[in-house]
N, CA, C and O atoms as CSV, one atom per row, in Angstrom:
chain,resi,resn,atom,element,x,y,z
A,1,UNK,N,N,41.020,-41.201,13.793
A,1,UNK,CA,C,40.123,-40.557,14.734
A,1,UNK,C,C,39.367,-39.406,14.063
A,1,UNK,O,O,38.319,-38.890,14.453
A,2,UNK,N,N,40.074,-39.109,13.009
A,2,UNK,CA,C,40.134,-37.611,12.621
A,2,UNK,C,C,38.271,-37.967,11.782
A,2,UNK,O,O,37.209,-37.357,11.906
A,3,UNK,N,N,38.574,-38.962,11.137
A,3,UNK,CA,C,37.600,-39.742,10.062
A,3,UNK,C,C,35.856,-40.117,10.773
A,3,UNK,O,O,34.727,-40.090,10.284
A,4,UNK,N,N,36.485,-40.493,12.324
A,4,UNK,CA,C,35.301,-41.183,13.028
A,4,UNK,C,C,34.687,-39.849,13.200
A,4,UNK,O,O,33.649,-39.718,12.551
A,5,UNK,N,N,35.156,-38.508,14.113
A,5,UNK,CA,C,34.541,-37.661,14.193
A,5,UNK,C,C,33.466,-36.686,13.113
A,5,UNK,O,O,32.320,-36.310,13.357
A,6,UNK,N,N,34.315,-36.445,11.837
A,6,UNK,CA,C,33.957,-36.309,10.291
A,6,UNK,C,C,32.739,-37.170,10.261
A,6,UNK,O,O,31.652,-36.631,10.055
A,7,UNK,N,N,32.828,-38.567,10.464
A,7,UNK,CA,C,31.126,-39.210,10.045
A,7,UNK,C,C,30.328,-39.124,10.775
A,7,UNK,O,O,29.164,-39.435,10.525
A,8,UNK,N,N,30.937,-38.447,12.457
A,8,UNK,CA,C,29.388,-38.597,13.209
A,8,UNK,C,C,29.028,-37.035,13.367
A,8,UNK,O,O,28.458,-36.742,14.418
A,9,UNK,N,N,29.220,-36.274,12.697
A,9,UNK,CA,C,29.358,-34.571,12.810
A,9,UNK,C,C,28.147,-34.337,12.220
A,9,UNK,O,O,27.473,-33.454,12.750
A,10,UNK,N,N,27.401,-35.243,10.658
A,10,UNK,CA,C,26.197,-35.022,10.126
A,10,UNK,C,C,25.408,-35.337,11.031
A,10,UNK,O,O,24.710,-34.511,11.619
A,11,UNK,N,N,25.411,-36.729,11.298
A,11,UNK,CA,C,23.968,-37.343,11.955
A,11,UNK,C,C,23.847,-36.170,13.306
A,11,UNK,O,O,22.743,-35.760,13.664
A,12,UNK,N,N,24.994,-35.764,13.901
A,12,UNK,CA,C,24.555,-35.248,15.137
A,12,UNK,C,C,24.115,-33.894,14.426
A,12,UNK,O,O,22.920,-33.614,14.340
A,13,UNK,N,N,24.780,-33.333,14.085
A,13,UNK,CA,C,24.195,-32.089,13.774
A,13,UNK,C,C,22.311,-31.945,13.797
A,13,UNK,O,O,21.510,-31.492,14.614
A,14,UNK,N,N,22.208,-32.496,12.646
A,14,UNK,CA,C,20.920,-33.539,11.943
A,14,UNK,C,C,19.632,-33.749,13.260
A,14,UNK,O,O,18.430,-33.492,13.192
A,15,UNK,N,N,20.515,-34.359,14.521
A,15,UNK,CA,C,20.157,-35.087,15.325
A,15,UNK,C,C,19.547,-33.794,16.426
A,15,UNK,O,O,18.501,-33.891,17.066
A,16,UNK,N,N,20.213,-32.945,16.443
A,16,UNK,CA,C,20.413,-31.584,17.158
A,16,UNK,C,C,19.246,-30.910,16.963
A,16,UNK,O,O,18.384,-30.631,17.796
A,17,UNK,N,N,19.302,-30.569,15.316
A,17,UNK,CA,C,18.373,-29.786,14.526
A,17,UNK,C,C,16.833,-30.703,14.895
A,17,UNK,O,O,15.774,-30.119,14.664
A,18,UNK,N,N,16.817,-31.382,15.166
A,18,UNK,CA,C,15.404,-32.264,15.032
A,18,UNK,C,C,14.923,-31.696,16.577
A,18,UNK,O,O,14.385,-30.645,16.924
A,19,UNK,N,N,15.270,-32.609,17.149
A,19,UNK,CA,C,15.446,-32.247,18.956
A,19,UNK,C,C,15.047,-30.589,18.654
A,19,UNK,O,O,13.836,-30.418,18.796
A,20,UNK,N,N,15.633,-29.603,18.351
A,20,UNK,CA,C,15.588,-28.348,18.764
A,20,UNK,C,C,14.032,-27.708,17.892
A,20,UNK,O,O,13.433,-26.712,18.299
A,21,UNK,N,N,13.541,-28.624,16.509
A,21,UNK,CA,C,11.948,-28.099,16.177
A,21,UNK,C,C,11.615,-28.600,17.143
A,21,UNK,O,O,11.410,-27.912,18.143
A,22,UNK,N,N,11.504,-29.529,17.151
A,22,UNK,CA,C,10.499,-30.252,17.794
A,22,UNK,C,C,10.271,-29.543,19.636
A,22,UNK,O,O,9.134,-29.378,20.077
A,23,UNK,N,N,11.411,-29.243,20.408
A,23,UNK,CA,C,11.353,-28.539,21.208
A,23,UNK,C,C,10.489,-27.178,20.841
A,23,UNK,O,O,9.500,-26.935,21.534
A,24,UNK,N,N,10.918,-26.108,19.545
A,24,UNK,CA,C,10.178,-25.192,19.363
A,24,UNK,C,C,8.572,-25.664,19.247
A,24,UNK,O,O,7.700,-25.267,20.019
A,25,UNK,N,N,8.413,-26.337,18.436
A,25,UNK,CA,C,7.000,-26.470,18.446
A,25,UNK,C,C,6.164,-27.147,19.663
A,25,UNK,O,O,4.935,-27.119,19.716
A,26,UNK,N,N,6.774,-27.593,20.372
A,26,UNK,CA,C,6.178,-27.985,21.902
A,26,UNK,C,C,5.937,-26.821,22.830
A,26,UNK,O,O,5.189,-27.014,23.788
A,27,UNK,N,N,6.495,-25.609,22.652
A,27,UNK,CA,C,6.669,-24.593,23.399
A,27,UNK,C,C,6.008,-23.502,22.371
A,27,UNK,O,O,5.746,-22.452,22.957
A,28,UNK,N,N,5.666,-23.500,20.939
A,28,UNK,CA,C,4.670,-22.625,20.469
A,28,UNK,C,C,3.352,-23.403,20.982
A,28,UNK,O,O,2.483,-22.699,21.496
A,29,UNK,N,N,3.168,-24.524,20.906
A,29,UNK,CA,C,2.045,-24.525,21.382
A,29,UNK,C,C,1.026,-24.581,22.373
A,29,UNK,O,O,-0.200,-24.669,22.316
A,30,UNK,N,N,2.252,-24.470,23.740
A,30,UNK,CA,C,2.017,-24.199,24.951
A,30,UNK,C,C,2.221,-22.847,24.966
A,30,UNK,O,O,1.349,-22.415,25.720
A,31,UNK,N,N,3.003,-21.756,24.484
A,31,UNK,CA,C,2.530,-20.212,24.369
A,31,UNK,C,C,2.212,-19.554,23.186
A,31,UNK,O,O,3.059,-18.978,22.504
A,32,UNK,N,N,0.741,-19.628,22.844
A,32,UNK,CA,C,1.097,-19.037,21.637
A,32,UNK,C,C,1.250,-17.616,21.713
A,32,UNK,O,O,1.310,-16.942,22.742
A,33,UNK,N,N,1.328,-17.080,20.078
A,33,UNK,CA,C,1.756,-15.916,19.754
A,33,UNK,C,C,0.603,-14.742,20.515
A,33,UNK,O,O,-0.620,-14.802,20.640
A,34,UNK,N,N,1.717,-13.577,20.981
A,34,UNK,CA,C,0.819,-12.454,21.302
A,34,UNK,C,C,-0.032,-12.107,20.661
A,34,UNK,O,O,0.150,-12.731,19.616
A,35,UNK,N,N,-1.354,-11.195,20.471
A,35,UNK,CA,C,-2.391,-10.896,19.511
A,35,UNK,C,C,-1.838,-9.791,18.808
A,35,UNK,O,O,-2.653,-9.360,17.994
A,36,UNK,N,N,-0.566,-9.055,18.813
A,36,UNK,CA,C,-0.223,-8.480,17.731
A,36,UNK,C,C,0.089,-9.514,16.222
A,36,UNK,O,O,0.022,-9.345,15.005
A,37,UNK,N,N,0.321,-10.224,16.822
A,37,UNK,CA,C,0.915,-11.253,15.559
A,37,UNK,C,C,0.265,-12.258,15.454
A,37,UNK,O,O,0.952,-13.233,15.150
A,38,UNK,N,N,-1.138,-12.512,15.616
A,38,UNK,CA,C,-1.546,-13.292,15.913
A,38,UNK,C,C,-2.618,-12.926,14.232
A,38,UNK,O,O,-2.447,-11.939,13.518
A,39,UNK,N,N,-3.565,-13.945,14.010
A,39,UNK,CA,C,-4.092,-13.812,12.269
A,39,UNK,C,C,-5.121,-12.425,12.417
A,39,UNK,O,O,-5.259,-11.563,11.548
A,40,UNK,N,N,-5.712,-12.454,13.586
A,40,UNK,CA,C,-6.743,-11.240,13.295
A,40,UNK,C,C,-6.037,-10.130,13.550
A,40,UNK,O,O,-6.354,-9.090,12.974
A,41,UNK,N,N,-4.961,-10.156,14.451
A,41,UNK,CA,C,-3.813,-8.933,15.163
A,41,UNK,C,C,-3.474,-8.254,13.270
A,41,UNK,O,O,-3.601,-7.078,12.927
A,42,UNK,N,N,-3.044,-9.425,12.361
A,42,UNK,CA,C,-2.226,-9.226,11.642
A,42,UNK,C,C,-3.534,-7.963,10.453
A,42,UNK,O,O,-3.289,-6.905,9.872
A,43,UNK,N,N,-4.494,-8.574,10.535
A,43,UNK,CA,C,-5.536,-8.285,9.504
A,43,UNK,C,C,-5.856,-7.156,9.813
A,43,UNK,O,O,-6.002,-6.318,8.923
A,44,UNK,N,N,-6.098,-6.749,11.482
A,44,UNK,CA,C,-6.526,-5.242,11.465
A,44,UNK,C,C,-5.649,-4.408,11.568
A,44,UNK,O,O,-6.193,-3.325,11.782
A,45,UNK,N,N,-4.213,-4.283,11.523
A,45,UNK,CA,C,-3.717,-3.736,10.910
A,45,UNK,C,C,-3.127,-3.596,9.600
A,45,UNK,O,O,-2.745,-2.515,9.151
A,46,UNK,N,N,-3.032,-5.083,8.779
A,46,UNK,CA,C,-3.407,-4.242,7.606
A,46,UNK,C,C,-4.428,-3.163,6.782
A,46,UNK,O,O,-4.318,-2.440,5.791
A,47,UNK,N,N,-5.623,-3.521,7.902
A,47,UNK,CA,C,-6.895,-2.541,7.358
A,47,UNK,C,C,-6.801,-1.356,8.032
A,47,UNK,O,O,-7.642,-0.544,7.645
A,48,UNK,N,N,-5.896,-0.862,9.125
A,48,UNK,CA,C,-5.329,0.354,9.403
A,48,UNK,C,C,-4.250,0.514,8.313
A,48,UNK,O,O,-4.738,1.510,7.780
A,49,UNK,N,N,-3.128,0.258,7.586
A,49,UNK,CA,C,-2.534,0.503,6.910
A,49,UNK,C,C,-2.767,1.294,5.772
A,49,UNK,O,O,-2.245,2.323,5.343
A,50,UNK,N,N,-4.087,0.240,5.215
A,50,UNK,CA,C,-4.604,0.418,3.950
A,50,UNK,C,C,-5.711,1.901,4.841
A,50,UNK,O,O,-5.224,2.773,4.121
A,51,UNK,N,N,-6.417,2.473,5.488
A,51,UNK,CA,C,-7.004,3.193,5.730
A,51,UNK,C,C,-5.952,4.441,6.030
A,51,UNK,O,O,-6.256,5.610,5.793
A,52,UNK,N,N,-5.098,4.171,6.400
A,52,UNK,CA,C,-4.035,5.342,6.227
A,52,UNK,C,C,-3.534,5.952,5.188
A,52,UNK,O,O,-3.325,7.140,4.944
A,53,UNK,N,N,-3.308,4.635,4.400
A,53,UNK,CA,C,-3.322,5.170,2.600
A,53,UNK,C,C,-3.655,5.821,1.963
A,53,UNK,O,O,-3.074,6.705,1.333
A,54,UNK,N,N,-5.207,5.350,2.015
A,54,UNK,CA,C,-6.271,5.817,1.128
A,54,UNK,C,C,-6.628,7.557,1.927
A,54,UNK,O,O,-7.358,8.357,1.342
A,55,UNK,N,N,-5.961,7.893,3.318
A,55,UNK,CA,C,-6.759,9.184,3.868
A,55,UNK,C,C,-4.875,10.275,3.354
A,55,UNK,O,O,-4.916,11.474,3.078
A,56,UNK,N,N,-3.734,9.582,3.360
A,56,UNK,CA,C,-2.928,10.132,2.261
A,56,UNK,C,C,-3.194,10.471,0.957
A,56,UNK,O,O,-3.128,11.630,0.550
A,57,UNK,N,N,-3.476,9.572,0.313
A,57,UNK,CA,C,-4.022,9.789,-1.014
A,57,UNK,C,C,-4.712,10.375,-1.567
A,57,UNK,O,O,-4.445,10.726,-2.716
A,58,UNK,N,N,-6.354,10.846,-0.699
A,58,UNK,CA,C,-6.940,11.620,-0.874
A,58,UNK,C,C,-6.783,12.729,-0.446
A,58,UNK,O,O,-7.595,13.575,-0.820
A,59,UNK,N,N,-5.647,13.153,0.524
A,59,UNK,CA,C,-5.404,14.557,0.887
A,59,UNK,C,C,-4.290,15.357,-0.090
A,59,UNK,O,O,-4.146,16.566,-0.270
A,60,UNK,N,N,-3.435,14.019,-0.743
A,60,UNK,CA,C,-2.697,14.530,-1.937
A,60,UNK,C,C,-3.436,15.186,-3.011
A,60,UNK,O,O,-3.228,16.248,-3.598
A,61,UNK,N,N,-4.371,14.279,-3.132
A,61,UNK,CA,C,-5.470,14.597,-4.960
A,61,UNK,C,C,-5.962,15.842,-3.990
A,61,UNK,O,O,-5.745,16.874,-4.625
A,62,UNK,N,N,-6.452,16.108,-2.898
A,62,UNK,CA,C,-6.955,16.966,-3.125
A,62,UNK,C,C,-6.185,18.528,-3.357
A,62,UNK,O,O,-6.694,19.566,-3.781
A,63,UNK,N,N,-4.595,18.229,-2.851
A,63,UNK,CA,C,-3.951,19.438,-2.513
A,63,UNK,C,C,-3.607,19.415,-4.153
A,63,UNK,O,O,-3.832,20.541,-4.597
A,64,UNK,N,N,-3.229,18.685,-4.994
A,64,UNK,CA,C,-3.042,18.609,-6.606
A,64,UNK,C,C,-4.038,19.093,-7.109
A,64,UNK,O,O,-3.683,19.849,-8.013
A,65,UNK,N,N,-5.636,19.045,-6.951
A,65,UNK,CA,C,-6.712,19.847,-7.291
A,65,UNK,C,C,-6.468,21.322,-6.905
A,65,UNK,O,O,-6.752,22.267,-7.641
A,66,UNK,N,N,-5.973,21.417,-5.812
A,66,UNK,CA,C,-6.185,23.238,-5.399
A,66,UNK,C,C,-5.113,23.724,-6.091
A,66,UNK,O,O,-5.125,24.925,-6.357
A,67,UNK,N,N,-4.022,22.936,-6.505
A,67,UNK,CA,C,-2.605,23.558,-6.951
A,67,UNK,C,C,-2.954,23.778,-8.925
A,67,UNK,O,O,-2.601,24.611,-9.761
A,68,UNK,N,N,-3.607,22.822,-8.947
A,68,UNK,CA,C,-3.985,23.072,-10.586
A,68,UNK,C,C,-5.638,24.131,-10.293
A,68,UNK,O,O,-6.185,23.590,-11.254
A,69,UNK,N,N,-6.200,24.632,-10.027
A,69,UNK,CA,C,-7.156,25.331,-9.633
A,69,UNK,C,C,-6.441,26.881,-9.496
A,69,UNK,O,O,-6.731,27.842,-10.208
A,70,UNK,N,N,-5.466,26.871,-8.432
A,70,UNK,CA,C,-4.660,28.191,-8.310
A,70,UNK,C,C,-4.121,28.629,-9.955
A,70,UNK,O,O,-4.234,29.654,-10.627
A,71,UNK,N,N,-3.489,27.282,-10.189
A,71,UNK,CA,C,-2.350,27.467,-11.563
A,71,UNK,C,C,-3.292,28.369,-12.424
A,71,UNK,O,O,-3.120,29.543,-12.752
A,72,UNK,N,N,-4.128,27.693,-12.653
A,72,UNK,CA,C,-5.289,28.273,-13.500
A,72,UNK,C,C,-6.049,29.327,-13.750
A,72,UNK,O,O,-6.515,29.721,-14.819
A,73,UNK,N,N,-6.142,29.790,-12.581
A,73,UNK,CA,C,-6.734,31.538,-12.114
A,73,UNK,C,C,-5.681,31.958,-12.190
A,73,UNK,O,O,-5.884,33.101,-12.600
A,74,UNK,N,N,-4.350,31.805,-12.050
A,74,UNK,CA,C,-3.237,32.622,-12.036
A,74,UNK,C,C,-3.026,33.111,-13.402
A,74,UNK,O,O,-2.911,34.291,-13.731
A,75,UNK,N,N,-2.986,32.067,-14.172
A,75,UNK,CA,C,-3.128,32.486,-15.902
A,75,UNK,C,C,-4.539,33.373,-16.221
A,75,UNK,O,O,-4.532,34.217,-17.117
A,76,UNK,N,N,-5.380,33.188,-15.657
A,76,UNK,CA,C,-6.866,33.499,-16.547
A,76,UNK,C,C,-7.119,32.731,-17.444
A,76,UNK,O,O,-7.976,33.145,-18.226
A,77,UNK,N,N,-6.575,31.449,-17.708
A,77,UNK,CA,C,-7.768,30.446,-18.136
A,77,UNK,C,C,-8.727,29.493,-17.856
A,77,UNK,O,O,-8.265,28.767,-16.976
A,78,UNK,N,N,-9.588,29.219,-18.103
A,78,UNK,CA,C,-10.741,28.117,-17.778
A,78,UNK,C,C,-10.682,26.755,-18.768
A,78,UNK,O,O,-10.824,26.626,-19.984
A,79,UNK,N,N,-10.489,26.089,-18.012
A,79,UNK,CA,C,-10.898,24.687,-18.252
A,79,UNK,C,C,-12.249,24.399,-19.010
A,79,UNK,O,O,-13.315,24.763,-18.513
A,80,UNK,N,N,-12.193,23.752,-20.199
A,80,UNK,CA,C,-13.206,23.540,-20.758
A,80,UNK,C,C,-14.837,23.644,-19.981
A,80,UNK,O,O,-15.836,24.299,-20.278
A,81,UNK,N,N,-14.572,22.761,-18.973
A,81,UNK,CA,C,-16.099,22.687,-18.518
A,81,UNK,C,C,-16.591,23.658,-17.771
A,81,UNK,O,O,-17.644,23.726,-17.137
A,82,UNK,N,N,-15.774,24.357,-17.902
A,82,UNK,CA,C,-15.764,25.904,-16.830
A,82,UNK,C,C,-16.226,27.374,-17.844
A,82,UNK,O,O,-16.562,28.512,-17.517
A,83,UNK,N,N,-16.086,26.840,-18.907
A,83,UNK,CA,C,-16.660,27.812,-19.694
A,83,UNK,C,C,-18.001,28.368,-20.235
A,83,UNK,O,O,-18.941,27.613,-20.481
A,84,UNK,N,N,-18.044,29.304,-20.358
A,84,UNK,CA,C,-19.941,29.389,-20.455
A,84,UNK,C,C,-20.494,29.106,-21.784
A,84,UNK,O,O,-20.012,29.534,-22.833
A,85,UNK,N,N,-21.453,28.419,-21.688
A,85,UNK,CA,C,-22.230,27.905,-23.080
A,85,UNK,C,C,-23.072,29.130,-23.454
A,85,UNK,O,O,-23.885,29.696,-22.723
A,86,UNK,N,N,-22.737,29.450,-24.737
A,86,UNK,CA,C,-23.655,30.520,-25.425
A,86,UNK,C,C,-23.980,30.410,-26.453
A,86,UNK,O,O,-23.309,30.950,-27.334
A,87,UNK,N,N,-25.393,29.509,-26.853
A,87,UNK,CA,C,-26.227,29.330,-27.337
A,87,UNK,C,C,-25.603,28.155,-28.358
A,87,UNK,O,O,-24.837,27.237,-28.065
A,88,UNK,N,N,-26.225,28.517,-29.731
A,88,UNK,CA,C,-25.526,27.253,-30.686
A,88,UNK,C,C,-24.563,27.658,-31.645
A,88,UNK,O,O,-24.531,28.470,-32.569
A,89,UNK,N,N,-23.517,26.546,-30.957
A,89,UNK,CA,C,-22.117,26.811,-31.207
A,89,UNK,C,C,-21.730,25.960,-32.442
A,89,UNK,O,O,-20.531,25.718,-32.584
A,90,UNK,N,N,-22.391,25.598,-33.123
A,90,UNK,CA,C,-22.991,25.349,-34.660
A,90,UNK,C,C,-22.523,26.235,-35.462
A,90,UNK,O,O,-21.507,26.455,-36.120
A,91,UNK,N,N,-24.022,26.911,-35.126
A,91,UNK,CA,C,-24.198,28.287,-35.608
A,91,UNK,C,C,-22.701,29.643,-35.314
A,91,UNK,O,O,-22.108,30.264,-36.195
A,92,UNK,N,N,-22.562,29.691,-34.360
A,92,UNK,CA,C,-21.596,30.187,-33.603
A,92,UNK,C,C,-20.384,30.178,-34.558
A,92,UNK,O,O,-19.920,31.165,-35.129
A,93,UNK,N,N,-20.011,29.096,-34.626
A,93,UNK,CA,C,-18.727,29.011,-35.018
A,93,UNK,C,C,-17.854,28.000,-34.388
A,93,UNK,O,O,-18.478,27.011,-34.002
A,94,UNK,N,N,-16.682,27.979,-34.196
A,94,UNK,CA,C,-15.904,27.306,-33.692
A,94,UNK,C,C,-15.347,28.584,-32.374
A,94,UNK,O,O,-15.031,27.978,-31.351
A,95,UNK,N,N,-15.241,29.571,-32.280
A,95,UNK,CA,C,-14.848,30.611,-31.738
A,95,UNK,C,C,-15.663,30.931,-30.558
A,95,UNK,O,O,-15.064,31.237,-29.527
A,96,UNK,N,N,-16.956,30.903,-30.565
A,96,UNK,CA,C,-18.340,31.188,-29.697
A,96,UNK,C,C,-18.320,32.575,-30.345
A,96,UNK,O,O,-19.253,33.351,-30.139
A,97,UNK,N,N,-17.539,32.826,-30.931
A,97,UNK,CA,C,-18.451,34.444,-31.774
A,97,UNK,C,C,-19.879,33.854,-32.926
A,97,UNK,O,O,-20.004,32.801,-33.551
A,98,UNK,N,N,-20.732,35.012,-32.824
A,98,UNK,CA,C,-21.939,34.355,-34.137
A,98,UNK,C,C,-20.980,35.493,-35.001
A,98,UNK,O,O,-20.205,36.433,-34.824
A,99,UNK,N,N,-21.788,34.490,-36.313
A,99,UNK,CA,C,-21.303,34.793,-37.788
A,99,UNK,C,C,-21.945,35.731,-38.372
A,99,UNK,O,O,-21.655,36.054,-39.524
């Protein structure tokens, strides 16, 4: 007995599993998915995601700009492009003193 049950345990299982897609997909396609989850639901919030990102990101760089900006006046030095050009630095020297 033990044997008969053992061989019909796959097919039904098997038999179960079929019956029960096939039920799901009869019933997705009589309700479909809410518009959160739905393909355009899904898309505009990834493009809220990604727009959340990018307004993080740029509020970081900018607070990393003011923090290296402070750093900088705190020492008294200037950043190359911040320095004043006086005349020809050729001539000049390497120093901006003339020779």
């Amino acid at each position: 007995m033990r044997d008969v049950v053992m061989a019909l345990a796959a097919p039904a299982v098997m038999c179960a599993s079929g019956v029960y897609a096939a039920c799901a997909v009869w019933w997705r396609r009589r309700h479909p998915a809410p518009e959160p989850w739905s393909q355009a639901g899904l898309r505009l919030a990834g493009e809220r995601v990604v727009a959340v990102a990018e307004a993080v990101v740029a509020d970081e760089h900018a607070l990393l700009v003011q923090d290296a900006e402070r750093a900088g006046a705190k020492s008294g030095r200037m950043r190359h492009h911040e320095r004043p050009v006086t005349g020809n630095r050729i001539a000049e020297g390497r120093s901006g003193e003339a020779p």
